[in-house]
C-alpha positions, 0 to 999 in steps of 0.5 A: 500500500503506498501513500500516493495523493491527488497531487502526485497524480497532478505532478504526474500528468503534467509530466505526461502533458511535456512528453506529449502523452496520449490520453491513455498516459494521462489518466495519471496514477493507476490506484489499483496495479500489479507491479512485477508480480506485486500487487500494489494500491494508493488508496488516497489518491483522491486526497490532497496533500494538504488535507493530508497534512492537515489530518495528521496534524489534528491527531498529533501524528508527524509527517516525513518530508523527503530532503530529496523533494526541496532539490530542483534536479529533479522535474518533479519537484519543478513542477509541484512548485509551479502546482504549489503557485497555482492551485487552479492547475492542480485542479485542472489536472485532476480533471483531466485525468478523470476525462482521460480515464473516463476515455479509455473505459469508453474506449475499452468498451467500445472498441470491437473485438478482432477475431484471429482473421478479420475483414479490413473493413473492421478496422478501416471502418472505425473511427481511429480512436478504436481502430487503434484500441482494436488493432492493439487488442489483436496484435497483442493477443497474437503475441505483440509486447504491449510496450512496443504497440506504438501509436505508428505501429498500430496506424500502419496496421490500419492503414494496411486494413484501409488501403489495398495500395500497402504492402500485403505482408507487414512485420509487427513486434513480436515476430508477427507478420501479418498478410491481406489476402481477399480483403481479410487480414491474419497474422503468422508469428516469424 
């Protein structure tokens, strides 16, 4: 269990924002999470560090502040000093993680499931937020990393659904090639 706040997930998105994030990244901090076999949950990431704080102080309860977090080394620490000037932002972030995350729920819902071979029009026919979730989905049950599905890697397996002009045979991470024949593609592992 770890102490994780709502201003930790805020310093995290706007960490994300500066390395141009997709909206899956900017959810923030996952609350519930497996981490090298570990399970791992921040229950308090709806709390701000000041009501935190604040609680502590009314039970007569001390809290550790790490030296490291005065240290302008880190980006971190830059940023939580602008939050700390602007609370407004703080907020906004919050907001926008809970958007994102209400997003990828959206997305994960509604994104089709593609069978092992499956007609281009399935992907070529969505709209590219679910194509893209789509696309992932199958490429990773047929034994792509997940790490390595970026957003290039899964728009050339659109692209090849959408358009006859591509090359029929791609390779894909993982040792996957996938091949269009007849207006349906299927994949082979290498």
């Amino acid at each position: 269990m770890l102490a994780h706040h709502a201003d930790d997930v805020a310093e995290t998105v706007m960490q994300r924002l500066i390395r141009s994030s997709s909206f899956a990244g900017l959810t923030g901090i996952s609350p519930d999470s497996i981490l090298n076999g570990v399970r791992v949950i921040r229950p308090l990431l709806n709390i701000r560090r000041q009501t935190l704080r604040d609680f502590l102080t009314q039970q007569s309860q001390s809290f550790r502040q790490d030296a490291s977090n005065d240290s302008d080394d880190y980006l971190r620490n830059r940023l939580r000093k602008i939050l700390d000037e602007k609370p407004e932002l703080t907020t906004a972030l919050l907001d926008l993680a809970a958007a994102c995350r209400h997003l990828v729920a959206w997305t994960d819902q509604s994104a089709p499931m593609l069978e092992t071979e499956f007609p281009t029009k399935m992907l070529r026919t969505l709209p590219n937020l679910l194509a893209r979730r789509s696309a992932a989905r199958w490429l990773q049950s047929a034994g792509a990393p997940p790490a390595d599905l970026t957003p290039e890697v899964l728009d050339r397996l659109i692209t090849m659904a959408a358009d006859a002009a591509t090359s029929p045979k791609q390779q894909f991470p993982g040792h996957l090639t996938a091949h269009r024949r007849r207006d349906r593609i299927s994949t082979a592992t290498t």
